[in-house]
C-alpha positions in Angstrom: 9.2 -33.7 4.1 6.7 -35.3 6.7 7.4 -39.0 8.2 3.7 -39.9 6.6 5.3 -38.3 3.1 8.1 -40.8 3.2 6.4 -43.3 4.4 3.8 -42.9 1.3 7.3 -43.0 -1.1 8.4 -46.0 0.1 5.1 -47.5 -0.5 4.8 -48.9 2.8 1.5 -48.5 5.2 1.6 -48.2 9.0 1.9 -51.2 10.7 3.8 -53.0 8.4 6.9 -52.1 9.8 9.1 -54.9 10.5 9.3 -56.1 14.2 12.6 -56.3 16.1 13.6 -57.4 19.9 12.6 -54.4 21.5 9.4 -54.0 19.8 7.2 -55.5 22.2 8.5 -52.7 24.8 5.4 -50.7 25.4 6.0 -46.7 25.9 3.3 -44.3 26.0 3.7 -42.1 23.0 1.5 -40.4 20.1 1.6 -42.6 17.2 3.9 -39.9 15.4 6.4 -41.4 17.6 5.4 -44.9 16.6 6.7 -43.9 13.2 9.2 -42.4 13.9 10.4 -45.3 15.7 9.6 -47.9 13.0 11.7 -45.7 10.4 15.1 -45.6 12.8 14.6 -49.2 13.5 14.7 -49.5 9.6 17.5 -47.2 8.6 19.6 -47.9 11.6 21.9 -50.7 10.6 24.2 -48.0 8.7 25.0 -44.7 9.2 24.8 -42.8 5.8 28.5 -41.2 5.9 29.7 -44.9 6.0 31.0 -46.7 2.8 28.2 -49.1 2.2 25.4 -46.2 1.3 24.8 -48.6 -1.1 23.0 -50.5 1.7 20.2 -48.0 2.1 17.4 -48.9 0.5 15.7 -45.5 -1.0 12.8 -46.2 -3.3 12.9 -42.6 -4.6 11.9 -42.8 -8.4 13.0 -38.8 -8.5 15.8 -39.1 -7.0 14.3 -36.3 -4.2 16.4 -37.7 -1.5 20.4 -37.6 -1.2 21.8 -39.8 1.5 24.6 -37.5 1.1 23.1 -34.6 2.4 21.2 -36.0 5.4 23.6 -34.8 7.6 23.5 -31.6 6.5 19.8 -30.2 6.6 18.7 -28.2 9.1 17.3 -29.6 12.8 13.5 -28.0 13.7 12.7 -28.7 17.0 14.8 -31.6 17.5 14.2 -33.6 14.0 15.6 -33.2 10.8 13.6 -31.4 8.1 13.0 -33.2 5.0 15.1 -36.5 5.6 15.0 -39.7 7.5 16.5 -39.6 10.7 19.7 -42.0 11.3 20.4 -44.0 14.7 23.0 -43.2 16.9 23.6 -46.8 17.9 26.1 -49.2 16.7 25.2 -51.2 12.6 24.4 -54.3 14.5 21.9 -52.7 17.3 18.2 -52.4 15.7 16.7 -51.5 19.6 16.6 -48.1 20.7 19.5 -46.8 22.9 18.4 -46.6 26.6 21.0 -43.8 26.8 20.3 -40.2 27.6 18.3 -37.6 28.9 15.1 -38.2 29.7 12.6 -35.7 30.9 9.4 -36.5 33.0 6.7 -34.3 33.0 3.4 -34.9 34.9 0.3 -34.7 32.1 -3.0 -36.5 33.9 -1.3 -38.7 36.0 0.7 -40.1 33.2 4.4 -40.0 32.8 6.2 -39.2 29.1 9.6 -39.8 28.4 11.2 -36.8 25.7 12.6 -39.1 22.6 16.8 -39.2 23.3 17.2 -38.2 19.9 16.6 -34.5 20.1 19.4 -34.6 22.6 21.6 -36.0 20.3 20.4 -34.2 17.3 21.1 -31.1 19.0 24.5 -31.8 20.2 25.3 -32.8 16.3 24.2 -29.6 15.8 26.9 -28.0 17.8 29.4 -30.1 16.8 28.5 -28.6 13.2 28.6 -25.5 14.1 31.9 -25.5 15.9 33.5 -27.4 12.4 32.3 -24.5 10.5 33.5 -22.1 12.7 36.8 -23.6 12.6 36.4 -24.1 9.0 35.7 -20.3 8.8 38.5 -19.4 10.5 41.1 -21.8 8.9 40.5 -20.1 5.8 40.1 -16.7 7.2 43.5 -17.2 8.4 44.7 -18.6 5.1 43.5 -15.5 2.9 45.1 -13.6 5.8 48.4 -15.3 5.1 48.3 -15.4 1.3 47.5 -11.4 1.2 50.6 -10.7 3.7 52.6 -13.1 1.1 51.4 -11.0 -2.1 52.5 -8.0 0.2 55.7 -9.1 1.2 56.3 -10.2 -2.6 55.6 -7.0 -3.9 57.9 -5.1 -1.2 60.9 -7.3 -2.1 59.9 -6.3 -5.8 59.9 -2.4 -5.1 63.0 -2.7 -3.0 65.4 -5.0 -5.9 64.0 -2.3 -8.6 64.1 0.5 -6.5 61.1 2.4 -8.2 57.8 2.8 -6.1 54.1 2.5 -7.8 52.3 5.5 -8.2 49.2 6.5 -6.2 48.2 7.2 -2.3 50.5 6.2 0.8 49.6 3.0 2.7 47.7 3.8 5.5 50.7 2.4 8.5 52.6 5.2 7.0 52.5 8.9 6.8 50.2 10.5 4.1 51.9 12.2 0.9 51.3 16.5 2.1 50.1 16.5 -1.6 47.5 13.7 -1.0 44.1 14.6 -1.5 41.2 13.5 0.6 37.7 12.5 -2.3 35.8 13.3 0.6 36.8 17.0 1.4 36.2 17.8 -2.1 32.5 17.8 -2.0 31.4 21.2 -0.1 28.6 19.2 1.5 30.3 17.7 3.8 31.7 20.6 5.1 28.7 22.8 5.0 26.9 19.7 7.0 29.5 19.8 10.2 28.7 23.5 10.5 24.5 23.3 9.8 23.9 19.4 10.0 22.9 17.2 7.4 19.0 18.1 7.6 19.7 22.1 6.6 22.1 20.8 3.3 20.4 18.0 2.2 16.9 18.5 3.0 16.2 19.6 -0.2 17.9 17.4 -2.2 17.0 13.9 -0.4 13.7 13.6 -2.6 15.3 14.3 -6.2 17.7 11.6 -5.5 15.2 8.9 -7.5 15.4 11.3 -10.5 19.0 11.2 -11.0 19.9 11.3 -14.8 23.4 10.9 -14.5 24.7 8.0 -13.5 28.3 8.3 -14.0 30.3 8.9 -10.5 31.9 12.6 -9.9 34.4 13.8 -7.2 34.6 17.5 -8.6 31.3 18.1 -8.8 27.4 16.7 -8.4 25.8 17.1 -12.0 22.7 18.6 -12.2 18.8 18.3 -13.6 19.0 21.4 -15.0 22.4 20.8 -17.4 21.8 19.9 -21.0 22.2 16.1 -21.7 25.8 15.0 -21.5 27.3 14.0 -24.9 31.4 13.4 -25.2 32.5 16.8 -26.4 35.6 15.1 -28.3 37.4 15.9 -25.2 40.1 13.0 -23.7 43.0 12.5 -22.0 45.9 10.1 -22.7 48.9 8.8 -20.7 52.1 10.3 -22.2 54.8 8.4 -20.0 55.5 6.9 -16.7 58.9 7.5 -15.3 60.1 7.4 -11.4 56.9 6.7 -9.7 55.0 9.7 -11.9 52.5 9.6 -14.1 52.0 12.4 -17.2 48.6 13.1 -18.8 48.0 15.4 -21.7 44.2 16.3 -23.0 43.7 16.1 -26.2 41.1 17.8 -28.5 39.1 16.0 -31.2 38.8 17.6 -34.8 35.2 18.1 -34.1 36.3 19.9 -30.5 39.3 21.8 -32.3 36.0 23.5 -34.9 34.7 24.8 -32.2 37.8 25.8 -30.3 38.1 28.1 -33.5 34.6 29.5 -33.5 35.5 30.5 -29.8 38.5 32.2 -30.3 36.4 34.3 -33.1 33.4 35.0 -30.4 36.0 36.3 -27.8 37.8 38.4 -30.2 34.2 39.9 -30.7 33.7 41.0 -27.4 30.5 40.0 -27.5 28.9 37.5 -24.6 26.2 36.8 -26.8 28.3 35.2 -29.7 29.8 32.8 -27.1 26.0 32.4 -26.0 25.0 31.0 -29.4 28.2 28.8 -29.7 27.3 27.1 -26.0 24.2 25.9 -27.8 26.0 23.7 -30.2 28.7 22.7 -27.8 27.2 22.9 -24.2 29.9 21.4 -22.8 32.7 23.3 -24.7 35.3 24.3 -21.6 36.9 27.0 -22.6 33.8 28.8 -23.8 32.1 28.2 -20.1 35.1 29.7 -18.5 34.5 32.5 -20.5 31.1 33.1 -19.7 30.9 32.5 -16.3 33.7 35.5 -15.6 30.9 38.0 -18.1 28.3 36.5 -15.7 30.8 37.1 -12.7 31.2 40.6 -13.7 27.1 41.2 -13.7 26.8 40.0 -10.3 25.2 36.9 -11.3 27.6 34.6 -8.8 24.7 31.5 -8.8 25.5 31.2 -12.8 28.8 32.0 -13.4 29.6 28.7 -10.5 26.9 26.5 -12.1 29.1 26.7 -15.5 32.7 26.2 -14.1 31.0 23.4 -12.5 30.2 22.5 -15.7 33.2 22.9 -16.9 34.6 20.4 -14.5 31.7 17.6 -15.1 33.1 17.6 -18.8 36.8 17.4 -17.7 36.5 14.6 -15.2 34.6 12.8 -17.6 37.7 13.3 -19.9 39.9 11.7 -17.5 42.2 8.5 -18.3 41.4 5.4 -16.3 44.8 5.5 -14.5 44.8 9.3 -13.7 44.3 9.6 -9.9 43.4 13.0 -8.5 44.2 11.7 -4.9 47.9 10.2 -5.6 49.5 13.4 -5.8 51.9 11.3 -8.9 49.3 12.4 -11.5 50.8 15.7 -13.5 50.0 17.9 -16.3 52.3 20.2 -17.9 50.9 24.1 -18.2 52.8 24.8 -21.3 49.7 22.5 -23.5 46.9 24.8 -24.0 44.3 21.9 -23.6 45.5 21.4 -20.1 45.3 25.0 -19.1 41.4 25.3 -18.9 41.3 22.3 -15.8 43.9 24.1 -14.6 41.8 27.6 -14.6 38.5 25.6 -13.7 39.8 24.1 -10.2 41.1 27.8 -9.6 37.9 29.4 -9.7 36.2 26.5 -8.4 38.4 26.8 -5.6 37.5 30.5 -5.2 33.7 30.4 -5.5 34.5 27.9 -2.5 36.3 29.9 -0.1 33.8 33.2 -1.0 30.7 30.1 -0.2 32.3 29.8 3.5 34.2 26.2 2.7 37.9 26.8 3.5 38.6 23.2 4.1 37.2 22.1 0.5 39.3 25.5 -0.7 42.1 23.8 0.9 41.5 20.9 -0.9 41.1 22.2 -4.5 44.2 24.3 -3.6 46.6 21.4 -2.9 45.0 19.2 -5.9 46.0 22.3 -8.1 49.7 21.8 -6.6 50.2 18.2 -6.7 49.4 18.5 -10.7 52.7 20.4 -11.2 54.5 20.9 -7.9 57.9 21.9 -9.2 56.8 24.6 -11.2 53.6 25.8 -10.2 51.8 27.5 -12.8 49.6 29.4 -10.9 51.5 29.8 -7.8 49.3 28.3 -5.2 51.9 28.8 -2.4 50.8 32.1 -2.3 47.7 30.9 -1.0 47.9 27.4 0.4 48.9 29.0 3.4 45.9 31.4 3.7 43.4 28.6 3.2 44.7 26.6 5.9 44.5 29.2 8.9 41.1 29.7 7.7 40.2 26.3 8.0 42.3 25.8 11.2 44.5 23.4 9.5 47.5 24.5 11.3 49.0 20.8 11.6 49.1 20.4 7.7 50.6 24.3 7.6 53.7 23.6 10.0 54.2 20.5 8.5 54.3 21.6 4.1 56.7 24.5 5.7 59.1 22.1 7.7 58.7 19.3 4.5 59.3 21.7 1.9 61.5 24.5 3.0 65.0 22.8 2.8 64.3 22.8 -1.1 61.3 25.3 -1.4 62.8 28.2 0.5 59.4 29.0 1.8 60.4 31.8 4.7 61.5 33.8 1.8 57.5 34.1 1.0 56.4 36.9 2.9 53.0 34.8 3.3 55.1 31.9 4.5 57.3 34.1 7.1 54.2 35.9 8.8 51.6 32.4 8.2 53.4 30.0 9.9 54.6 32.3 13.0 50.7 32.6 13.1 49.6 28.6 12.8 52.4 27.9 15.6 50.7 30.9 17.4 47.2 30.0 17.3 48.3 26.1 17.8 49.6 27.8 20.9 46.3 28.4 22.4 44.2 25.0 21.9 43.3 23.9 25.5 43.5 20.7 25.1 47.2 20.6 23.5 49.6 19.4 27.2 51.6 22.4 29.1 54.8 21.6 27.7 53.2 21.5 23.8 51.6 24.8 24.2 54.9 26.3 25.7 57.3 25.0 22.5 54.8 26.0 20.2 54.8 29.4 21.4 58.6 29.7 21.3 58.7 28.9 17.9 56.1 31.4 16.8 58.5 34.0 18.5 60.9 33.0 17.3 59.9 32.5 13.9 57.8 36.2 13.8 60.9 37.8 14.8 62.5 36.5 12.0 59.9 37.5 9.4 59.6 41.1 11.0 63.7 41.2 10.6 63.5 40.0 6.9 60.2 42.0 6.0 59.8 45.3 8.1 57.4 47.1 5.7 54.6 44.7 6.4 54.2 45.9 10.3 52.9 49.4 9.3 50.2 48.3 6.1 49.1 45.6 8.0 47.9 47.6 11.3 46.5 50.2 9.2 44.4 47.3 7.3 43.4 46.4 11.3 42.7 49.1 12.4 45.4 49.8 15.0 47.0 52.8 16.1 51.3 51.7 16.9 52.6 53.6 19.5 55.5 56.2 19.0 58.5 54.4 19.4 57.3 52.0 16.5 55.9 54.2 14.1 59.0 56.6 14.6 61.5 54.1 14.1 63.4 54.3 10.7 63.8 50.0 10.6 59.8 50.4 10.6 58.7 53.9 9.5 57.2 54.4 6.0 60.7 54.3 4.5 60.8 50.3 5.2 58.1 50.4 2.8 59.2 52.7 0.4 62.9 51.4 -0.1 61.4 47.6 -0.3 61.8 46.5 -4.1 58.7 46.3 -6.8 58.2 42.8 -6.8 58.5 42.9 -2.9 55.7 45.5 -2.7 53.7 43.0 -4.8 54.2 39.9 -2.6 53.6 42.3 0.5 49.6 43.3 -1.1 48.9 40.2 -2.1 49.4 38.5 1.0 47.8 41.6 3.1 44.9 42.0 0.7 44.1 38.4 1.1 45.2 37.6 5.0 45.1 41.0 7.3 41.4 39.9 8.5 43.0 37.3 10.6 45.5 39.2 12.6 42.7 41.2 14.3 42.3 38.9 17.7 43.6 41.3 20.5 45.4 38.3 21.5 47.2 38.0 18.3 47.8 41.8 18.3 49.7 41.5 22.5 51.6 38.7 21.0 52.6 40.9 17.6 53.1 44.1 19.8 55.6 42.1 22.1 58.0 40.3 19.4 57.9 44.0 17.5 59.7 45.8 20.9 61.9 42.8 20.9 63.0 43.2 17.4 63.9 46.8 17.8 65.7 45.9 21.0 68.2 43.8 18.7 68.1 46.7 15.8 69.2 49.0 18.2 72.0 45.9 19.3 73.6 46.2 16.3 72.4 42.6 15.1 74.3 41.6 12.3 70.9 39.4 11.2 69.6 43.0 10.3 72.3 43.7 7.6 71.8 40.3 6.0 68.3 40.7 5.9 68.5 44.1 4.2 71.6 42.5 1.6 68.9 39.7 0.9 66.1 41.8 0.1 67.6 43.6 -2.2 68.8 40.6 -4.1 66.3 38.3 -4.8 63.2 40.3 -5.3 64.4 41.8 -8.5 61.3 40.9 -10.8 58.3 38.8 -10.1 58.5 35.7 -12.2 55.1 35.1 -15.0 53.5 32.5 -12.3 53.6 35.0 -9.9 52.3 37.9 -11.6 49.3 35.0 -13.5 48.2 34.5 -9.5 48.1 38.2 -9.4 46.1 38.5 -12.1 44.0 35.5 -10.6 43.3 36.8 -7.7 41.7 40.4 -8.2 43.2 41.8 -5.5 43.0 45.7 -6.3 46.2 46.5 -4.2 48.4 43.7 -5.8 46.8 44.4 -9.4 47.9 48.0 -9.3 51.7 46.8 -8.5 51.7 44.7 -11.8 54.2 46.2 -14.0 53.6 48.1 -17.0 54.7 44.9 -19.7 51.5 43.3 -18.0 49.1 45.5 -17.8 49.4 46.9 -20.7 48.5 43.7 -22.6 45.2 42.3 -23.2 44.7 39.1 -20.8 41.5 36.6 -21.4 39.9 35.0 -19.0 40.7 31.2 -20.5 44.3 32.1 -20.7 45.8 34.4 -18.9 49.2 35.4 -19.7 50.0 32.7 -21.5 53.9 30.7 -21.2 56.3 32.2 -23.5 57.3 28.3 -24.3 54.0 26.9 -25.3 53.4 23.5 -26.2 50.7 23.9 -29.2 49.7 20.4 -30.9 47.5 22.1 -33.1 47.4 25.5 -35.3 44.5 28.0 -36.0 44.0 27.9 -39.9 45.1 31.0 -41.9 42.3 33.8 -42.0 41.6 34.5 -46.0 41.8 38.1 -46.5 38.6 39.8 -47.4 40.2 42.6 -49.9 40.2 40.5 -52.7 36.3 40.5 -52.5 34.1 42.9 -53.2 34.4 46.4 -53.2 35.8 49.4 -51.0 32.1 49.9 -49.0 32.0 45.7 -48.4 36.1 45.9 -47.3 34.9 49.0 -45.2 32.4 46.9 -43.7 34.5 43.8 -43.4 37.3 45.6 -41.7 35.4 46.2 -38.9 34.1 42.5 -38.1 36.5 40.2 -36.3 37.6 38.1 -38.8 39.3 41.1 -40.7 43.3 40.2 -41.2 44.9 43.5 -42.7 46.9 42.7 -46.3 50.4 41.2 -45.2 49.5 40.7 -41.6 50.4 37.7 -40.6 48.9 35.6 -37.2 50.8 34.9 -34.5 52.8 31.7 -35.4 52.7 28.9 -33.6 49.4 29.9 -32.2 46.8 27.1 -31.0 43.0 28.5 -32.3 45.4 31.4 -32.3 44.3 34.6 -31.0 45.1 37.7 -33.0 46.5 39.9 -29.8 45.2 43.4 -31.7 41.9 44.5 -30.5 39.9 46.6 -29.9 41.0 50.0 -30.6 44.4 49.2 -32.5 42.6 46.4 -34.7 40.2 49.3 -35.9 42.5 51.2 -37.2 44.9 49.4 -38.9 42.1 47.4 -41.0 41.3 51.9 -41.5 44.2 52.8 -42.6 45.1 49.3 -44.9 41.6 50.3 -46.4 42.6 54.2 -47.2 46.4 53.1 -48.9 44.2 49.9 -50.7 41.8 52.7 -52.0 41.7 53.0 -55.7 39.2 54.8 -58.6 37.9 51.6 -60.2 36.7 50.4 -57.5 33.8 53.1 -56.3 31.5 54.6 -59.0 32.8 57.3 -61.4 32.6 60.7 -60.6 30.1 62.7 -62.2 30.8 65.8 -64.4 29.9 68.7 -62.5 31.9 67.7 -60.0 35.3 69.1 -59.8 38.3 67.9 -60.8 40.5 65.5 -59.0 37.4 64.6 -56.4 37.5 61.3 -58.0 40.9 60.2 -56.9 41.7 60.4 -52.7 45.3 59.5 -51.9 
C-alpha cells in the first residue's frame, strides 16, 4: 500500500502533520520524502513489537493493517511494502537520527542525501534472514535427531525380540543376493544403455498423454491395445508371517473358478480356438493366456504370444496383496497351490522372451525374483540358469558372490553349470583392465583352480563341449581314457541330463580363443595329476556315481521348460510318456488343491446309441464307472487323445443293446439285429 493510500485511511491531508523540533530543518527532498518523514515522526514513539501496541493509533475500519506483521513484509528498494515504516530511534526521540550512511551524489549542482533508513531496513533484512536460517537449521537438526531416535528405538526393539521386519536391506549394509532391483525389471532401461533413449522411446513419448491405465506396474507397461481392465475375481491374501517371511496364496473367485472349468474343457479339446472364444468373456483369465501364447509360440507368431504373458502378468500384479513386496526377497509362494503356479510359469516365459529380445540383465532379474519366491525348494530350478544369465550380462560380481553365499548349504559345485560357470566369471573377471595387478592375478588362480576341479568331478563335458565349438583336441586329450568318449558314456542318466542342459544353453560362450588357451592349459594339467595317481580322481568317480541316481521333478519341470532338444531327449521314459500342458507342467505329486472340478454327468443315460456315439467323441464324454482324478483342482481328465477315443468306443460297443436302435426289418437275416 502507497504512503498517499494510508495517508487517505487515516483521514489526514498533507500538511497537517504535526510539527516536532527538528521540523524546521530544511533538506532538499521530493515531497514523497516529506511524507514519509511526517509518518515516522508520527509512529516513532513505539516500536510495534513493544508491549504497548495498544499505543498505535490505526484508524483501519477493515482491520487491513496488523501491527503484528509489520516486521515481517517484504523490503522493495529500501521501504516496506504495504505498512508504515517504524523509527529506529529511541520512544522518547521524535527527530530523525543523524546516524548513518549518507551518499552524496552531484545532480545540477545540488547535493542529496540517500534517507538512513534503507540502510537500516536492509540490515533488518539480514538479520532476518540469518534467524531463519538458523531457524531452518535448528529444526533441520531436530527432525535429524528425532529420526536417528525412532531408529535407534526400533534397533533395540529387533535386537530384545530377536526377529527382523521383512523387506529390502538398509542401504549402509550389504544387499540381500535375492534382492531385486524395480528398475532392472523394465527391459527399457536396458535396451536404452545399449541404443539410447531416443531409439526406445521415440515412439512412445507422444502416446504418453493417452495413457488409460493409470494403475502403476513393475512387471509390465499395459497397453492401448488390451481390452479394458476389469478384476478377473483374481486376489491374493496373506496366509502367515513367521521369522521375518511373509506367505501369500492367490485365491480364485467363484466367478474366476467358472471359468477355470470352461478352460480345462477347451484344453482338453485341443482346439486353440475354443480357448479363443473363452478369452472373450474372460480377457484376463491367466491360465487361458498362458495357453495361448505357447499355440501362438508354436506358429511363429513371437510378437503375440509375449503381448499375452504380459498380459498375464498385468492381471497378476494387479492381484497382489498390499504387503507382498517383489523386491524383499521375504515374500513366498508355495508351488504345491495351483493358483500360484500360473505367476510362477508367467515370469518364466517372461523371463525367456527377455533373454531371446537381447536383455540378459532384466533376464537376470526375472530369474532371481522367480528364486527369492521359494528359494528352498525351487520349483522350477532356476539354478540351472541363474548362472547362465549372469555371464551373459557380465554380472560376474553377483555370480562369485551367490556361489560363495550359498554353497556351504546349497552344494552348488555339484551343479555341473555351477562347476564350469564360476571357473568362467573368475576367468573373465580376470581380464577387466581396470581391476589392480594383484586382483587380476588372484582371480585367475581361482579360476584354475576351481576349473580343474570341475574337469576332475565332470570329465565327459570336455569332449561335447569342443565339439559344440567347434574345436579339434589334440591327441593326447582325445585319446585319453579319463576324457575319451567312455567319460561320457559311463557318466549316469541324470548326469547326461545336467551335462545337455547346461551345454545346450551355455557352449556359445566358451568360444573366445582366450578362453579356449586358458581351458587347453588347466586340461594338460589335469591329466598331469591323472596320470599322478591323485586320489581326488577316485573320489570324484565314487561321487558321481552316488548322487546322480535320478533327476528329482524340479529338475526334469526345467527341462521340460527349457526346450532344449538335447536335454529333452534325455528325459526318462515316466515323463515323456505323459501328456504335459503348457499351464502345468508336471504337476507336484503333493498338491495343495482348495477347490474341486464338479463331477462330469454321464451322457449314456440320454438319448440313444447314435447321440452316445456322438457324445463319446466330444470332450466332456466320462465313460460309465470312470471316475476323475480325485482331488483334482478344474481337474483334468489325463486320457486324451487317442486312449480317450477308444475307451468312450469300446464302453459304447459293451453298452449296446436292441431297444435302443430301430428294429430290424424282415428280410433281413436272423440275428443281424442283435451285435455283441
Amino acid at each position: 500500500m502507497s504512503r498517499r493510500a494510508l495517508r487517505r485511511l487515516r483521514g489526514e491531508q498533507r500538511g497537517q502533520e504535526p510539527l516536532g523540533p527538528g521540523a524546521l530543518q530544511f533538506d532538499l527532498r521530493d515531497d514523497d520524502d516529506a511524507e514519509e518523514e511526517g509518518l515516522k515522526r508520527e509512529l516513532g514513539g513505539r516500536r510495534p513489537g513493544e508491549a504497548g501496541k495498544e499505543g498505535v493509533r490505526v484508524n483501519n475500519r477493515f482491520e487491513l493493517i496488523n501491527i503484528e506483521d509489520l516486521e515481517d513484509d517484504p523490503v522493495v528498494n529500501g521501504e516496506r511494502s504495504g505498512s508504515s515504516l517504524t523509527d529506529t530511534a529511541a520512544p522518547g526521540n521524535k527527530g530523525r537520527a543523524p546516524c548513518g550512511n549518507t551518499d552524496t551524489k552531484a545532480d545540477g549542482g545540488v547535493a542529496r542525501t540517500a534517507p538512513p533508513e534503507q540502510s537500516n531496513a536492509s540490515g533488518k533484512l539480514r538479520k532476518k534472514k540469518k534467524k531463519q536460517k538458523a531457524k531452518k537449521s535448528s529444526t533441520g537438526e531436530a527432525v535429524e535427531n528425532g529420526l536417528e531416535d525412532i531408529d535407534r528405538i526400533l534397533e533395540r526393539i529387533e535386537d530384545s525380540s530377536g526377529l527382523n521386519r521383512p523387506g529390502p536391506a538398509p542401504l549402509s549394509s550389504r544387499k540381500h543376493i535375492l534382492y531385486v532391483e524395480h528398475r532392472h525389471l523394465n527391459p527399457d532401461t536396458e535396451l536404452k544403455r545399449y541404443f539410447g533413449a531416443r531409439a526406445v522411446l521415440g515412439e512412445q513419448r507422444p502416446r504418453q498423454r493417452q495413457r488409460v491405465y493409470p494403475k502403476c506396474t513393475w512387471l509390465t507397461t499395459p497397453k492401448s491395445t488390451w481390452p479394458r481392465y476389469s478384476k478377473p475375481g483374481l486376489s491374493m491374501r496373506l496366509l502367515e508371517s513367521k521369522k521375518g517371511l511373509s506367505l501369500f496364496a492367490f485365491e480364485h473367485s467363484e466367478e474366476y473358478q467358472q471359468a477355470q472349468h470352461k478352460f480345462l474343457v477347451a484344453v482338453e479339446s485341443m482346439e486353440p480356438n475354443n480357448i479363443v472364444v473363452l478369452l472373450q468373456t474372460s480377457p484376463y483369465h491367466v491360465d487361458s493366456l498362458l495357453q495361448l501364447s505357447d499355440a501362438c509360440r508354436f506358429q511363429e507368431d513371437q510378437e503375440m504370444a509375449r503381448d499375452l504373458i504380459e498380459r498375464a502378468l498385468y492381471s497378476m500384479e494387479c492381484a497382489f496383496h498390499p504387503l507382498f513386496s517383489l523386491t524383499s526377497g521375504a515374500c513366498r509362494l508355495d508351488y504345491r497351490r495351483p493358483e500360484n503356479r500360473s505367476f510362477y510359469l508367467a515370469l518364466y516365459k517372461q523371463m525367456s522372451f527377455l533373454e531371446k529380445r537381447g536383455c540378459p540383465r532384466t533376464a537376470l532379474e526375472y530369474c532371481k525374483l522367480i528364486l527369492s519366491l521359494e528359494p528352498d525348494e525351487d520349483p522350477l530350478c532356476m539354478l540351472l540358469l541363474i548362472d547362465h544369465l549372469a555371464l551373459r550380462a557380465r554380472n560376474y560380481e553377483y555370480l562369485i558372490r551367490l556361489f560363495q553365499e550359498w554353497e556351504a548349504h546349497r552344494n552348488l559345485s555339484q551343479l555341473p553349470n555351477f562347476a564350469f560357470s564360476v571357473p568362467l566369471a573368475y576367468f573373465l573377471l580376470s581380464q577387466q583392465t581396470d581391476l589392480p595387478e594383484h586382483e587380476q592375478s588372484s582371480a585367475r588362480e581361482k579360476a584354475s583352480l576351481w576349473i580343474q576341479q570341475a574337469l576332475t568331478m565332470f570329465p565327459g563335458v570336455l569332449l561335447p563341449l569342443l565339439e559344440y565349438c567347434s574345436v579339434r583336441p589334440d591327441a593326447t586329450v582325445s585319446t585319453h581314457p579319463f576324457f575319451g568318449p567312455n567319460a561320457e558314456i559311463s557318466q549316469p542318466p541324470a548326469l547326461s541330463q545336467l551335462v545337455s542342459l547346461y551345454l545346450g544353453r551355455s557352449h556359445f560362450l566358451w568360444k573366445e580363443p582366450t578362453t579356449m588357451s586358458w581351458l587347453e592349459e588347466n586340461v594338460h594339467r589335469v591329466l598331469q595329476a591323472v596320470d599322478a595317481g591323485d586320489p581326488a580322481v577316485e573320489a570324484c568317480e565314487h561321487r558321481r556315481k552316488l548322487l546322480y541316481q535320478r533327476a528329482p521333478r524340479n529338475i526334469q519341470r526345467h527341462v521340460v521348460l527349457s526346450e532344449i532338444k538335447e536335454a529333452v531327449a534325455a528325459l526318462p521314459p515316466d515323463v515323456t510318456t505323459q501328456s504335459v500342458m503348457g499351464f502345468d507342467p508336471l504337476p507336484p505329486a503333493d498338491t495343495i488343491y482348495s477347490y474341486v472340478r464338479p463331477e462330469r454327468l454321464s451322457p449314456i443315460s440320454r438319448g440313444n446309441t447314435i447321440a452316445l456315439f456322438f457324445r463319446s467323441l466330444l470332450p466332456n464324454y466320462t465313460a460309465e464307472g470312470e471316475r476323475p482324478e480325485e482331488g483334482v483342482a478344474g481337474g483334468l481328465n489325463r486320457n486324451q487323445g487317442l486312449n480317450r477315443l477308444m475307451l468312450a468306443v469300446r464302453d459304447m460297443m459293451a453298452n449296446f443293446h436292441l431297444n435302443d436302435v430301430e428294429a430290424p426289418h424282415e428280410d433281413d437275416a436272423e440275428g443281424e439285429g442283435e451285435w455283441d
